[in-house]
C-alpha positions as semicolon CSV with decimal commas, in nm:
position;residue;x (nm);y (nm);z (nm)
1;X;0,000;0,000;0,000
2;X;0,176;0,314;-0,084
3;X;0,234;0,560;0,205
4;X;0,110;0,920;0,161
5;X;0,231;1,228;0,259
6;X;0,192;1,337;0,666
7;X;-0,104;1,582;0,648
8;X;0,127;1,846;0,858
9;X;0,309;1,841;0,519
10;X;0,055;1,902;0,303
11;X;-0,070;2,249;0,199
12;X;-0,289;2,406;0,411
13;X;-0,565;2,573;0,239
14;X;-0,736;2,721;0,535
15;X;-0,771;3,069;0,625
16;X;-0,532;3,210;0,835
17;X;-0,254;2,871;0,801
18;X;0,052;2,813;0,992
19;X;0,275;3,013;0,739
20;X;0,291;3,358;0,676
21;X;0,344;3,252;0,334
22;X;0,090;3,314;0,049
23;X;-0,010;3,212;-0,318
24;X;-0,173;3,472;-0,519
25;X;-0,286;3,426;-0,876
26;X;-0,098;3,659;-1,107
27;X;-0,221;3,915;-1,371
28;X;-0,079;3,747;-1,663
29;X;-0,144;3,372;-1,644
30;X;0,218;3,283;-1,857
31;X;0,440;3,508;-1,539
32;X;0,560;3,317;-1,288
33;X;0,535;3,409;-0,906
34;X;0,690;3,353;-0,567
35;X;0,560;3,430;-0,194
36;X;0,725;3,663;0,104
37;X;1,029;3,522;0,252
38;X;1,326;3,693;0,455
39;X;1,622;3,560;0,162
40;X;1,507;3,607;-0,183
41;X;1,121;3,650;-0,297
42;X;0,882;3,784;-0,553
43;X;0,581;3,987;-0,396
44;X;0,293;3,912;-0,612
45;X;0,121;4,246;-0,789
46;X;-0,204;4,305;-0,678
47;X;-0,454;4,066;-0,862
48;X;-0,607;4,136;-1,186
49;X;-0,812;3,844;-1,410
50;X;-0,779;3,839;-1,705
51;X;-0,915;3,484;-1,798
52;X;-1,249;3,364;-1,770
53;X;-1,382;3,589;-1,516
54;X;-1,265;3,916;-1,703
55;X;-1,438;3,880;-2,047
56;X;-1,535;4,200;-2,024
57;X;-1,259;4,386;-1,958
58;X;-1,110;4,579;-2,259
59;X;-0,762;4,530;-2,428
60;X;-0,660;4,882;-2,282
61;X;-0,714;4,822;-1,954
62;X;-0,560;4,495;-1,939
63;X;-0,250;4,650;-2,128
64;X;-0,304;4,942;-1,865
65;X;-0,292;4,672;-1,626
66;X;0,035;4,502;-1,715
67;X;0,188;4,844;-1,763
68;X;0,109;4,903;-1,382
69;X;0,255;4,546;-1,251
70;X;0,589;4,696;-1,441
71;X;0,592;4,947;-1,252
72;X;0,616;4,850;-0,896
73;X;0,923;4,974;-0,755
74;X;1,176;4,736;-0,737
75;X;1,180;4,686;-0,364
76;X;0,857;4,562;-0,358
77;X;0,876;4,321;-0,613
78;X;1,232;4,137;-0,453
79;X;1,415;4,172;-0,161
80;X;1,721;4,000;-0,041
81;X;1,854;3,840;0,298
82;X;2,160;3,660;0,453
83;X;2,053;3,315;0,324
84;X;2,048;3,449;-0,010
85;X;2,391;3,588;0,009
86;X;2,559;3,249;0,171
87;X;2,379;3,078;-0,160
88;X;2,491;3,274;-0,392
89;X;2,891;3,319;-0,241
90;X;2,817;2,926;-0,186
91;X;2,772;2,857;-0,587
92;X;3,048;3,134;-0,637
93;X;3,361;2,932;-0,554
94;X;3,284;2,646;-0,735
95;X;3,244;2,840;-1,057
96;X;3,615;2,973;-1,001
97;X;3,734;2,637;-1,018
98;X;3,578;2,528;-1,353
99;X;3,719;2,836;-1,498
100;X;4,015;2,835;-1,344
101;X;4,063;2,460;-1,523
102;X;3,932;2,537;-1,836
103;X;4,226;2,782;-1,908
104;X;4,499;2,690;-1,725
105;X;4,613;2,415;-1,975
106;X;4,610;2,717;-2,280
107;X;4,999;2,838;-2,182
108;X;5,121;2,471;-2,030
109;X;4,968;2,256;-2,252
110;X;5,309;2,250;-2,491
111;X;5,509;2,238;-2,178
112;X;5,279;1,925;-2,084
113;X;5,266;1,778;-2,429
114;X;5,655;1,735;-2,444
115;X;5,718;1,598;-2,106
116;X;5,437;1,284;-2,162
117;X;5,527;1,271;-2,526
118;X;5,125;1,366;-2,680
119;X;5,205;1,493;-3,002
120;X;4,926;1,515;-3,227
121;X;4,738;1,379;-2,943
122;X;4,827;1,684;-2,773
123;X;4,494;1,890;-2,824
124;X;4,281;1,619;-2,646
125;X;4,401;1,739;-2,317
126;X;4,168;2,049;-2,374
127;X;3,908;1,893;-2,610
128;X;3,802;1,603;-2,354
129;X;3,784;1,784;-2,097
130;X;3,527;2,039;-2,291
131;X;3,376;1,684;-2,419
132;X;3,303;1,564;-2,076
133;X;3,200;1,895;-1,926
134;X;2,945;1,936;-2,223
135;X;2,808;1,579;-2,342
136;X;2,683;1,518;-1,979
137;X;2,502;1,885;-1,910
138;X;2,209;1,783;-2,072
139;X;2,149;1,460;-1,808
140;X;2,225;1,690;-1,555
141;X;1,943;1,909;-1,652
142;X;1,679;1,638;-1,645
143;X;1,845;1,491;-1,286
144;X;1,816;1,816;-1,132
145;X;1,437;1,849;-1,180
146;X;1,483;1,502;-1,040
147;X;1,647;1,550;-0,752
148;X;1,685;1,920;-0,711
149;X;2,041;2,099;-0,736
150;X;2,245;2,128;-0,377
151;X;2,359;1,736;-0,398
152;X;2,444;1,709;-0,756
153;X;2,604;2,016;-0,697
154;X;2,848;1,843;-0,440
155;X;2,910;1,534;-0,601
156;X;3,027;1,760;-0,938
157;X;3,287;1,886;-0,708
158;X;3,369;1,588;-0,556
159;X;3,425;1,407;-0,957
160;X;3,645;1,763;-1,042
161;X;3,821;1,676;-0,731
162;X;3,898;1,289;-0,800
163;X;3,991;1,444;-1,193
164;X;4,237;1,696;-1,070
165;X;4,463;1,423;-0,824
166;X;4,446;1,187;-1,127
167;X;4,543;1,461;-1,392
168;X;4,857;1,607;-1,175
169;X;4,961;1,259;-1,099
170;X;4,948;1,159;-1,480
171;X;5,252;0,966;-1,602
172;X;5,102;0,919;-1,934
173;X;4,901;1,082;-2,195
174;X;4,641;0,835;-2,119
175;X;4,589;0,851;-1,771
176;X;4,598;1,245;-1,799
177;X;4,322;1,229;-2,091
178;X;4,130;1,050;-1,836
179;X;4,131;1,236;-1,567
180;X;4,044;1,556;-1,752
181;X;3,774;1,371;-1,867
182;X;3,726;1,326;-1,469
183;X;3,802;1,679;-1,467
184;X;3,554;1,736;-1,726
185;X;3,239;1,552;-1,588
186;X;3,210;1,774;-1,275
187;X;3,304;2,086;-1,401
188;X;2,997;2,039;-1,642
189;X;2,792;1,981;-1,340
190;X;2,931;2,285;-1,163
191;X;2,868;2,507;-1,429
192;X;2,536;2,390;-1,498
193;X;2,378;2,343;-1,141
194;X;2,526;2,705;-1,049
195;X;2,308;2,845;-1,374
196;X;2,011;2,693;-1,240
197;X;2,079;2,749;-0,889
198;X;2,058;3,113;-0,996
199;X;1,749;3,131;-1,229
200;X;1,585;2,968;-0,915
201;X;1,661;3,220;-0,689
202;X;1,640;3,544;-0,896
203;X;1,364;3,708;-1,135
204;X;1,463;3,725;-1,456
205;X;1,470;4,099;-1,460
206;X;1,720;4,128;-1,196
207;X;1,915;3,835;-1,244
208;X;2,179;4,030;-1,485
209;X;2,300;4,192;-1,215
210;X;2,405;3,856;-1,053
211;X;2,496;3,715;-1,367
212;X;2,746;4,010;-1,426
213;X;2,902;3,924;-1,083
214;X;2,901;3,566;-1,157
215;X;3,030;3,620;-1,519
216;X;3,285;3,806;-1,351
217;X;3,416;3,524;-1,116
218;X;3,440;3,359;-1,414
219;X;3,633;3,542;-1,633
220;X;3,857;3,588;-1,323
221;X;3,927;3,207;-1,328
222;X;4,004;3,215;-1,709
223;X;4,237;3,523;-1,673
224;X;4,410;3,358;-1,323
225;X;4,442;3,009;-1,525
226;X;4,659;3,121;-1,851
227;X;4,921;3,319;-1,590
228;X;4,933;3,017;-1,357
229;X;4,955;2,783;-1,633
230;X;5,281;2,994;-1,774
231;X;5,427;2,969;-1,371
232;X;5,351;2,651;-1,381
233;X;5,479;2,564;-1,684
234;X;5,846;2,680;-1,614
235;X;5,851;2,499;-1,306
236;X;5,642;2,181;-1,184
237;X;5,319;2,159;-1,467
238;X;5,165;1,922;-1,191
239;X;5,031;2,210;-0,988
240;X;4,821;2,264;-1,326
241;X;4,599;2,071;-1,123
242;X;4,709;1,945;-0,772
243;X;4,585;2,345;-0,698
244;X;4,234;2,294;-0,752
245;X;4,223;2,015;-0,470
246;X;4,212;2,188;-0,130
247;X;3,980;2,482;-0,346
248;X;3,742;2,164;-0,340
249;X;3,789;2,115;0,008
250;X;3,664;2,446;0,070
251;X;3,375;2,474;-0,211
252;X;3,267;2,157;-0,023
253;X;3,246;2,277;0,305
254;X;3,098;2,642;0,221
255;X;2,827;2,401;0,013
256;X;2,716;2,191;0,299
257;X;2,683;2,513;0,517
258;X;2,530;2,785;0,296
259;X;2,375;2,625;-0,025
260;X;2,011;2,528;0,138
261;X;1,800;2,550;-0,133
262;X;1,515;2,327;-0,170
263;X;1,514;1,976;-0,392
264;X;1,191;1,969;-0,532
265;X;0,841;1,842;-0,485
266;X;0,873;1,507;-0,308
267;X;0,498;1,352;-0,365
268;X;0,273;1,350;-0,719
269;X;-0,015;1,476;-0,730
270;X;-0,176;1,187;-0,532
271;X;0,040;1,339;-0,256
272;X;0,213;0,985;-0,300
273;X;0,614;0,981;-0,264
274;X;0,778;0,947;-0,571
275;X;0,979;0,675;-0,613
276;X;1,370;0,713;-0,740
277;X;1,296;0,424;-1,010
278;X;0,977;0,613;-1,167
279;X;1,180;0,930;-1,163
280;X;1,509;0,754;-1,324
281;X;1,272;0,658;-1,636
282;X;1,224;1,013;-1,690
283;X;1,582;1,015;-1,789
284;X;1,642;1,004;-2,225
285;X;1,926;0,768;-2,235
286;X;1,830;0,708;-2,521
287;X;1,887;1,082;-2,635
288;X;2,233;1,119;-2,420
289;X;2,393;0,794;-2,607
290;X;2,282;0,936;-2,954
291;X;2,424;1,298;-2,869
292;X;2,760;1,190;-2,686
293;X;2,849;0,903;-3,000
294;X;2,738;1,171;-3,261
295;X;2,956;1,466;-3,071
296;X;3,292;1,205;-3,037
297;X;3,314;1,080;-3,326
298;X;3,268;1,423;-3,494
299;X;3,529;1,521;-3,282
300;X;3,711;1,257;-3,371
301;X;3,747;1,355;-3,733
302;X;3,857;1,714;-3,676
303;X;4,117;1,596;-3,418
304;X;4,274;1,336;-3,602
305;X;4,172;1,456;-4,028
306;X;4,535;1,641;-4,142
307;X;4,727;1,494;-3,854
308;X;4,726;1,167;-3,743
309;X;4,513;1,013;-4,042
310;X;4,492;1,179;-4,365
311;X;4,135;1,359;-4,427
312;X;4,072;1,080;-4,695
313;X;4,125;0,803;-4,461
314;X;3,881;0,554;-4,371
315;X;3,839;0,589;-3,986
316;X;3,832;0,996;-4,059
317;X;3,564;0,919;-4,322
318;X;3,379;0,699;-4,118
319;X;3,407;0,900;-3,809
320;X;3,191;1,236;-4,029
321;X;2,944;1,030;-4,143
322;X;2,822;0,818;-3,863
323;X;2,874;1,106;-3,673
324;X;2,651;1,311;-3,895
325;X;2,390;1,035;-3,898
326;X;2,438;1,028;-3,515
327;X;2,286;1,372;-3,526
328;X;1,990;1,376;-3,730
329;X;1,875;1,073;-3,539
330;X;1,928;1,221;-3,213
331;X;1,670;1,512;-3,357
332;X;1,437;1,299;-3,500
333;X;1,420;1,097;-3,156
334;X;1,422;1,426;-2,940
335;X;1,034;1,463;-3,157
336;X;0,916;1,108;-3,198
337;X;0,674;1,024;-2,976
338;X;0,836;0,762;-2,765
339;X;1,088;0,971;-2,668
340;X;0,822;1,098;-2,304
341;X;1,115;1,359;-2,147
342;X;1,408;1,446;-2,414
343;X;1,692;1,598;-2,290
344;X;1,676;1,865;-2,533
345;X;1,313;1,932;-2,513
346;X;1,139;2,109;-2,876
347;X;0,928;2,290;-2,689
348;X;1,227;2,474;-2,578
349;X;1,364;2,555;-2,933
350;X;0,972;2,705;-2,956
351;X;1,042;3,062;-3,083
352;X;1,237;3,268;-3,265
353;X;1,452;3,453;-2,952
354;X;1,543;3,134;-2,805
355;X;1,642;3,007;-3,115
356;X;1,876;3,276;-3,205
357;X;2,031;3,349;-2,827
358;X;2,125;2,923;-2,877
359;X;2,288;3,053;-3,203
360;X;2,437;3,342;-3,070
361;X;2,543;3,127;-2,746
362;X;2,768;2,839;-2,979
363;X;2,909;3,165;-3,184
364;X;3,036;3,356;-2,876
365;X;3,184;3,027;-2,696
366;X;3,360;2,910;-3,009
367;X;3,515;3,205;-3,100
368;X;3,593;3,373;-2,716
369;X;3,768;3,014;-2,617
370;X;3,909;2,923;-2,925
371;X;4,090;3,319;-2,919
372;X;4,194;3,212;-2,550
373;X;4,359;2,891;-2,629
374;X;4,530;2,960;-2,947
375;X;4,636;3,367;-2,852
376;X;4,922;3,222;-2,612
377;X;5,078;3,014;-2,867
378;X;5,128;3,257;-3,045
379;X;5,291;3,492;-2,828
380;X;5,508;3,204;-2,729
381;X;5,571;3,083;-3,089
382;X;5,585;3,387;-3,310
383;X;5,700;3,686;-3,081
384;X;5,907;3,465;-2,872
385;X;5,764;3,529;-2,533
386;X;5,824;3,279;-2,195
387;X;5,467;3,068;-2,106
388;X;5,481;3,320;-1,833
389;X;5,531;3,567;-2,064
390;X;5,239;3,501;-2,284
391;X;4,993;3,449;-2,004
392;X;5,037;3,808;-1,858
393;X;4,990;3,929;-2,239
394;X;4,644;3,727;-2,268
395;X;4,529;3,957;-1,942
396;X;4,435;4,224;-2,132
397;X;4,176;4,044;-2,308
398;X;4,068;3,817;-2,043
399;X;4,047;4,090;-1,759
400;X;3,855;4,328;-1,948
401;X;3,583;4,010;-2,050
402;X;3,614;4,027;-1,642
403;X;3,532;4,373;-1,651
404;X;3,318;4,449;-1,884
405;X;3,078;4,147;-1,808
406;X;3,051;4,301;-1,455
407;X;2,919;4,619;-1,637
408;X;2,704;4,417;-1,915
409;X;2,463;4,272;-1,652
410;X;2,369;4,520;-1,491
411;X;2,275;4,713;-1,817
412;X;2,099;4,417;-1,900
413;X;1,853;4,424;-1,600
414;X;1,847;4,824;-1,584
415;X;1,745;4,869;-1,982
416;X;1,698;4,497;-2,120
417;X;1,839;4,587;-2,476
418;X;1,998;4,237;-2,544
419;X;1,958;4,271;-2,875
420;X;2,167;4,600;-2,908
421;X;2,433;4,417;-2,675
422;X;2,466;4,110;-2,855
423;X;2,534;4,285;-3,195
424;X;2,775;4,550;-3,025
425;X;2,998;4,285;-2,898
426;X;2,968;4,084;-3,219
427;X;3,075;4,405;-3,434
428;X;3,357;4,494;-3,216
429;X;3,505;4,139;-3,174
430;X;3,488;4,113;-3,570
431;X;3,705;4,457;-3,581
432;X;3,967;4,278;-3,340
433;X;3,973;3,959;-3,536
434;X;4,058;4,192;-3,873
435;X;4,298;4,360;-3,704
436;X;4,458;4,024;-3,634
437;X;4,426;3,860;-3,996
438;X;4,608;4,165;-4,157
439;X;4,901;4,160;-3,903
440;X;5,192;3,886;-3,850
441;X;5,519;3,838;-3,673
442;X;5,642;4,175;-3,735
443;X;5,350;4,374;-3,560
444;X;5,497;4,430;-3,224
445;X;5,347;4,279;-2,901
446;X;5,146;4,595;-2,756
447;X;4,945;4,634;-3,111
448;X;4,858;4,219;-3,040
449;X;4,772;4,317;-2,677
450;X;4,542;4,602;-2,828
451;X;4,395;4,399;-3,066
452;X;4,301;4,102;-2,824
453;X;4,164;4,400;-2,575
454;X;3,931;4,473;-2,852
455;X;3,814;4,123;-2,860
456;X;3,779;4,130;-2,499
457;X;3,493;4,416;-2,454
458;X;3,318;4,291;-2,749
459;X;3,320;3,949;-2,534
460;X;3,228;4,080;-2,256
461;X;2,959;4,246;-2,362
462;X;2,772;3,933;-2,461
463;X;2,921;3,658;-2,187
464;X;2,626;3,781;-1,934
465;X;2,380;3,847;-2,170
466;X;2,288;3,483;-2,357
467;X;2,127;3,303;-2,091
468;X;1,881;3,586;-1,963
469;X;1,754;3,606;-2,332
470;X;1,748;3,220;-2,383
471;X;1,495;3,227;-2,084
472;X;1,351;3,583;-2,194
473;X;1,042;3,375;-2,414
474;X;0,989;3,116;-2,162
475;X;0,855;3,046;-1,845
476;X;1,037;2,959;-1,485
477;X;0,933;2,623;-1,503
478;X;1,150;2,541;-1,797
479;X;1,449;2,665;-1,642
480;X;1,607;2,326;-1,649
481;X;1,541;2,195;-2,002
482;X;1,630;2,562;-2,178
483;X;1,938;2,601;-1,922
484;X;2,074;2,242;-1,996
485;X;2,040;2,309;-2,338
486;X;2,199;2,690;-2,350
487;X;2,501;2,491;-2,086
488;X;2,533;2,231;-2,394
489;X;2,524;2,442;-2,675
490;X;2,747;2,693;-2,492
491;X;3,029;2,393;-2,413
492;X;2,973;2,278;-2,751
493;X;3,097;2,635;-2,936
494;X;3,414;2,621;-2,651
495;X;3,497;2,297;-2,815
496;X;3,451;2,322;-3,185
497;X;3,673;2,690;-3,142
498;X;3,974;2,434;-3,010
499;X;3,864;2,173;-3,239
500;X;3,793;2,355;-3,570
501;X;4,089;2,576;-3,582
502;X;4,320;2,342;-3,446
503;X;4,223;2,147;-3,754
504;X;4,279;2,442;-4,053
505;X;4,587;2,531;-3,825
506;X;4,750;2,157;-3,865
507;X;4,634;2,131;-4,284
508;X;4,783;2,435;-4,335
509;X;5,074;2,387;-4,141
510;X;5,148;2,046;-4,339
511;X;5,166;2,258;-4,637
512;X;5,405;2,525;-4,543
513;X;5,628;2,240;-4,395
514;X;5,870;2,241;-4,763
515;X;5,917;2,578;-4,707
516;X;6,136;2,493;-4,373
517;X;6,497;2,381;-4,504
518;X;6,619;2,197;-4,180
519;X;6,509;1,844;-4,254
520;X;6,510;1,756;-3,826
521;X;6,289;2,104;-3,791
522;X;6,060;1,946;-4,036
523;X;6,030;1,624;-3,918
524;X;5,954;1,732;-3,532
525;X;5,692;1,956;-3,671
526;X;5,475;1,706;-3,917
527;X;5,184;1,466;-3,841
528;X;5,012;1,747;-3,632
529;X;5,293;1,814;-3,420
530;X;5,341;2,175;-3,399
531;X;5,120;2,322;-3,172
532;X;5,329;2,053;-2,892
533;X;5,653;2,303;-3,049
534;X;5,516;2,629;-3,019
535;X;5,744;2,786;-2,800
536;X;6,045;3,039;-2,783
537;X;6,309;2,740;-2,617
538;X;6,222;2,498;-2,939
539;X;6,270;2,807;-3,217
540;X;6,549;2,978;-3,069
541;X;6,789;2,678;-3,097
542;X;6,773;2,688;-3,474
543;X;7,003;2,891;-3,673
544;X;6,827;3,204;-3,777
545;X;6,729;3,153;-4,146
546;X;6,554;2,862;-4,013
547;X;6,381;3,026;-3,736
548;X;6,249;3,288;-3,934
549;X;6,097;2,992;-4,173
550;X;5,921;2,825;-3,879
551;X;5,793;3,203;-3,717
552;X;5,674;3,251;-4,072
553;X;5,499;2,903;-4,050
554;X;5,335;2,953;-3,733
555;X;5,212;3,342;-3,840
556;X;5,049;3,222;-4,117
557;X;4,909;2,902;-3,988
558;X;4,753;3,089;-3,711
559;X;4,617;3,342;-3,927
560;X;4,397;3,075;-4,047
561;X;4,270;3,037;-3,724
562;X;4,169;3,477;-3,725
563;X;4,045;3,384;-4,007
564;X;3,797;3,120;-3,903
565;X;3,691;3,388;-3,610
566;X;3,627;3,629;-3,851
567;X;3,390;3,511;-4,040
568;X;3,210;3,365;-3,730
569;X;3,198;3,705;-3,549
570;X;3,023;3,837;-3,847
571;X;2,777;3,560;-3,903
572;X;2,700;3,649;-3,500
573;X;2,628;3,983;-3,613
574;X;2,370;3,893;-3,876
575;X;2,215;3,653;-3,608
576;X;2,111;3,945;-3,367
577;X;1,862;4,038;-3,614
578;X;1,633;3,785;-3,587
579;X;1,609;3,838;-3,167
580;X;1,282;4,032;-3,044
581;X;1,330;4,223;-2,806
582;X;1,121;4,078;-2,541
583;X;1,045;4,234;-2,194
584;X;1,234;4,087;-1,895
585;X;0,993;3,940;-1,614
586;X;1,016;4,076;-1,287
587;X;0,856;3,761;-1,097
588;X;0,990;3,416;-0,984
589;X;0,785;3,093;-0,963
590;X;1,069;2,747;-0,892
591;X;1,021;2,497;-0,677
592;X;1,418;2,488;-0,643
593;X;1,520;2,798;-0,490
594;X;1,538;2,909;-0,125
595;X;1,451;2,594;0,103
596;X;1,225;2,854;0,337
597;X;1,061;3,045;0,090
598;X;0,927;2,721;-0,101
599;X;0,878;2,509;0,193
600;X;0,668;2,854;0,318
601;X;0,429;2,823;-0,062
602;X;0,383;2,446;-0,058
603;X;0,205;2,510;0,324
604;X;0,025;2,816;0,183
């Protein structure tokens, strides 16, 4: 007989109930709501119908209505307490570890490469970690409506933990692959449960102010990592990773303390507890194992096509078009009608906003990364700078992202002009990239440090701006399906801007390779070995008519790579266009965010 819920659980719908908390029907039936609490809440504008009981009432006065609700003074609408705070420095330091990771390996990774021997294998040190952090967002979207956030959470941190002692103590490429993939798994988690973490706690119209802030810790990790990475680098690369460790420790503890949010309804409508096997066959698997095969072996191909295997081969061949097929069979079975819960729900991809921020979303992660991880190589390889060297002239660019994204969300919630933002960034990264395609080794390092700086406010001005208008067109309760999508889509741009260019870099590198007259020089370099050779120590030992063949290689291998940027900052552009520009909601209805505040509706 199955056991119901205790009837001091259940709501009371008396007058006059044991909590001060209350559930009022809002004016516009698709707005979500919340109810008084002292951390983070929503007060509820004062009722107007405009459904059944309203026939009557005339278009103007409903729109007169509406107009009214958007003007309550912001006070009223949220307010904010300690609990809220200890949440939201709780998800904080977590974030700064994911970051932190994802961008330490850009200046060490040659450094890293040589000492386990990679080689063309080399770029899989950043690509599987970006693999695992992405392929598994998704299932974390549909296990956090599952089981709510604050434990998954944890155990992310715990897996980047376990991924960062097996990475540092790596004595080969394999077991260092793996453990970024370790690596990879929780940061995925982390980045994806903090997102939600926050769309539960905060209206949409003032979350940009608390994205900026979180945006910001972010960009702080990525501008921290490449310096690091360089120190690093020139002395033990281990610490690449045996860092993060007691940072988990902490994140851990602050988690356990501060991150009480709530997980979820408990009982069906029956009031009947919900068993963990019922909710498990919610879960696609079906969807995940399509998505993750189709997303490898793509990944595959572009890895290995001009390096390792010829872009003819067989396995390269293979890899595209099962791949390929891997995709249009994961969207066909995302619609069919056996697929109950998909893990990329259509519903989602619903209207023409959404659509375009997803766009706009894969655009601004492939090119913002892939500038990141292939900037320092250059610095290292064609102006001849130290990996310490190279990371302090990447700050520019990655401290004013830091920067600027601090100002960009607050705009966002104070004027709501996404649109505007998204093609401002867009226009003024595609002026840094052209700057970069019509310069090579003999532009000096400040007009490269100016250049990137112009990359980094166009970045910036975007990074806190794609999720809030991904959500803009839906409603609270789809927080989860959009937000594990936008996570996905996101990692998925950060991967194809390492995979992409890495793959024009190596097929054109292969054919400037004659040009080089020192048959040794050539040889280390070939098979899709030079990015593991980008650096100052490698160049510098060759007599100088051969060094200035292999600077010339490396210029105009990585201008390739602008190139590729280029063209993708300006299809971003065109993209912008087909946003509306959408109102931002100033209420908050999840059944995920501050433990009191929904324990306080589900008594109302």
């Amino acid at each position: 007989m199955e056991s119901r819920r205790p009837s001091s659980e259940r709501p009371d719908t008396r007058d006059g109930g044991a909590s001060d908390f209350h559930s009022i029907t809002p004016s516009c039936s698709t707005r979500s709501l919340t109810n008084h609490d002292h951390d983070a809440v929503s007060l509820p504008p004062p009722p107007v119908s405009l459904s059944s009981s309203s026939t009557s009432l005339s278009d103007e006065k409903a729109y007169a209505a509406e107009e009214a609700q958007a003007r309550l003074p912001e006070a009223e609408v949220w307010v904010r307490g300690v609990g809220f705070w200890r949440c939201f420095i709780a998800v904080c330091v977590p974030i700064l570890l994911s970051a932190f990771e994802g961008s330490v390996v850009s200046t060490a990774l040659p450094t890293i490469s040589q000492a386990l021997g990679l080689g063309p294998d080399s770029s899989w040190v950043a690509t599987s970690f970006l693999l695992a952090s992405i392929v598994c967002q998704p299932l974390y979207g549909q296990l956090a409506d599952i089981w709510g956030r604050r434990h998954l959470m944890m155990t992310a941190v715990v897996l980047f933990g376990i991924g960062s002692a097996i990475s540092g103590a790596a004595g080969s490429g394999v077991v260092l692959i793996f453990g970024r993939i370790t690596q990879g798994l929780g940061s995925g988690g982390i980045d994806l449960f903090a997102e939600l973490i926050l769309c539960d706690i905060i209206p949409l119209k003032r979350r940009g102010h608390y994205v900026a802030i979180k945006a910001a810790v972010y960009a702080l990790g990525t501008t921290v990592g490449p310096v690091l990475g360089g120190v690093f680098a020139e002395g033990n690369w281990r610490w690449c990773f045996g860092v993060n460790i007691p940072v988990c420790l902490v994140a851990l503890f602050m988690m356990w303390l501060w991150l009480q949010v709530s997980n979820g309804p408990q009982y069906d409508e029956n009031d009947v507890p919900k068993s963990a096997m019922k909710q498990l066959a919610r879960v696609d698997f079906t969807g995940i194992g399509l998505l993750t095969a189709a997303v490898v072996l793509i990944l595959f191909a572009m890895s290995s096509g001009g390096a390792a295997y010829s872009w003819t081969a067989p396995p390269v061949l293979a890899s595209i078009i099962v791949g390929g097929l891997g995709v249009f069979g994961f969207a066909l079975w995302e619609r069919c009608r056996w697929c109950a819960h998909p893990i990329m729900a259509p519903h989602v991809f619903s209207n023409r906003t959404t659509v375009a921020a997803f766009i706009v979303t894969v655009i601004h992660g492939f090119v913002t990364y892939g500038f990141q991880f292939y900037l320092p190589p250059f610095f290292q390889a064609v102006l001849g700078a130290s990996p310490t060297e190279s990371g302090v002239f990447i700050l520019p660019c990655t401290l004013t992202i830091v920067v600027i994204a601090a100002v960009g969300g607050p705009l966002l919630a104070k004027f709501g002009k996404y649109r505007l933002m998204h093609g401002a960034g867009f226009v003024l990264m595609a002026a840094g990239f052209a700057l970069c395609t019509i310069s090579d080794q003999s532009s000096s390092v400040v007009l490269w440090i100016l250049y990137s700086f112009l990359v980094g406010i166009g970045s910036g001005i975007i990074v806190s701006t794609t999720l809030p208008t991904v959500l803009v067109e839906l409603t609270d309760r789809e927080n989860a399906a959009a937000t594990g999508s936008w996570a996905f889509l996101r990692g998925l741009g950060s991967l194809l801007g390492v995979a992409v260019p890495n793959a024009a870099f190596n097929a054109h590198f292969s054919t400037l390779l004659p040009s080089i007259q020192d048959k040794n020089a050539r040889d280390l370099l070939a098979n899709g070995r030079a990015y593991e050779h980008a650096q100052a120590t490698f160049i510098n030992h060759y007599p100088k008519d051969v060094k200035d063949e292999i600077i010339a290689a490396f210029s105009s291998s990585l201008r390739v790579t602008w190139i590729i940027f280029l063209v993708l900052a300006c299809v971003g552009v065109a993209v912008t266009f087909l946003e509306r520009q959408v109102k931002l909601r100033k209420e908050l209805a999840s059944d995920y965010g501050l433990k009191q505040r929904v324990e306080g509706r589900q008594n109302t």
